[in-house]
N, C-alpha and C positions, 0 to 999 in steps of 0.2 A: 526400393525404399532405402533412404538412407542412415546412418547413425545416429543415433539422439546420442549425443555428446553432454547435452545440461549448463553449456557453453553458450559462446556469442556464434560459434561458429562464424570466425571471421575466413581463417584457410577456404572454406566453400565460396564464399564472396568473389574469388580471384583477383583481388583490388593489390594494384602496387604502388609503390611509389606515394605522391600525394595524396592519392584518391585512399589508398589503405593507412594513410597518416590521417588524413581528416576522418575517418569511419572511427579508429583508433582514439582518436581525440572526444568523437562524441559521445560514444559509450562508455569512456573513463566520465566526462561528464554528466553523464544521465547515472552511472554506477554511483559517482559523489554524489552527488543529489539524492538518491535516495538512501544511503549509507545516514547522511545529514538530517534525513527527515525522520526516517528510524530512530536515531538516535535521540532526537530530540520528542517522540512522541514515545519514546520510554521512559523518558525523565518528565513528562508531565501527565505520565500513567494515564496513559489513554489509548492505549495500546491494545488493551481487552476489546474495541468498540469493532478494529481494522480485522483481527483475527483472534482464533480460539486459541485460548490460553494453553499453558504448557500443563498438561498435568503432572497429581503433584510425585506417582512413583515413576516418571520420567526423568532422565539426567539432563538432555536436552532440550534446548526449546525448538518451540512447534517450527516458530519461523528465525529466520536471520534477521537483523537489524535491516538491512537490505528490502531481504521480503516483507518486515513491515513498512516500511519507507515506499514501495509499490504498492502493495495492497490499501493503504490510504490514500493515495489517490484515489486509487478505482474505488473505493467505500464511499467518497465522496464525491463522485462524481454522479455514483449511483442515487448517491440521496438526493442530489439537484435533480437527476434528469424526472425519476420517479417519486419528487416531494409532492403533487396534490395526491397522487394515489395514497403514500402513506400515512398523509395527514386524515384522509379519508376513513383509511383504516383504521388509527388511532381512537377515531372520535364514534366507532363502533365497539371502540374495547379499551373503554375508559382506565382499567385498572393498570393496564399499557402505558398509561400517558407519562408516569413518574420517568420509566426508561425510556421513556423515546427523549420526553425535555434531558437527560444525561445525554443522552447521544447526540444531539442537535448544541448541545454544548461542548463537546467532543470534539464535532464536527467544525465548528466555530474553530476552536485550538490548531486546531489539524491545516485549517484553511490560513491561520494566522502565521504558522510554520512554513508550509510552500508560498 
């Protein structure tokens, strides 16, 4: 079993040269990218939808700008693939409906950003 580092663990890769230039190049890209999506789905505070908030006698927060910039994708890719289920569910628990139209508008913002 090996180290969980919390890294790219690129060293384990054994890529040199070009091949560990281009790996190098794609994960600074896929890092920006969600760095940019974070960032901008805390400034149109929608951030509560992606992950659980910081609470309040914590000094830090829960996630990175980073880790919400990932995590909204995956929240939204979730609600596409299992949208009839949810809709489904909604319309058995009416009192639901106010927060799910929030989230489906959420989700809208979110989708407008990537």
């Amino acid at each position: 079993m090996g180290l969980i580092t919390g890294g790219y663990d690129l060293e384990g890769t054994s890529l040199k040269g070009n091949r560990l230039i281009n790996i190098i190049l794609l994960v600074t890209l896929s890092y920006s990218s969600a760095i940019f999506e974070g960032t901008e789905l805390r400034k149109k505070q929608v951030e509560k939808y992606v992950c659980r908030r910081q609470e309040p006698k914590k000094r830090y927060r829960r996630r990175s700008t980073f880790g919400v910039g990932r995590a909204a994708e995956k929240w939204v890719n979730y609600l596409e693939k299992y949208s009839q289920e949810v809709e489904q569910f909604i319309k058995l628990t009416r009192n639901k409906r106010r927060f799910y139209q929030q989230g489906m508008r959420a989700a809208t913002l979110i989708r407008s950003i990537s």
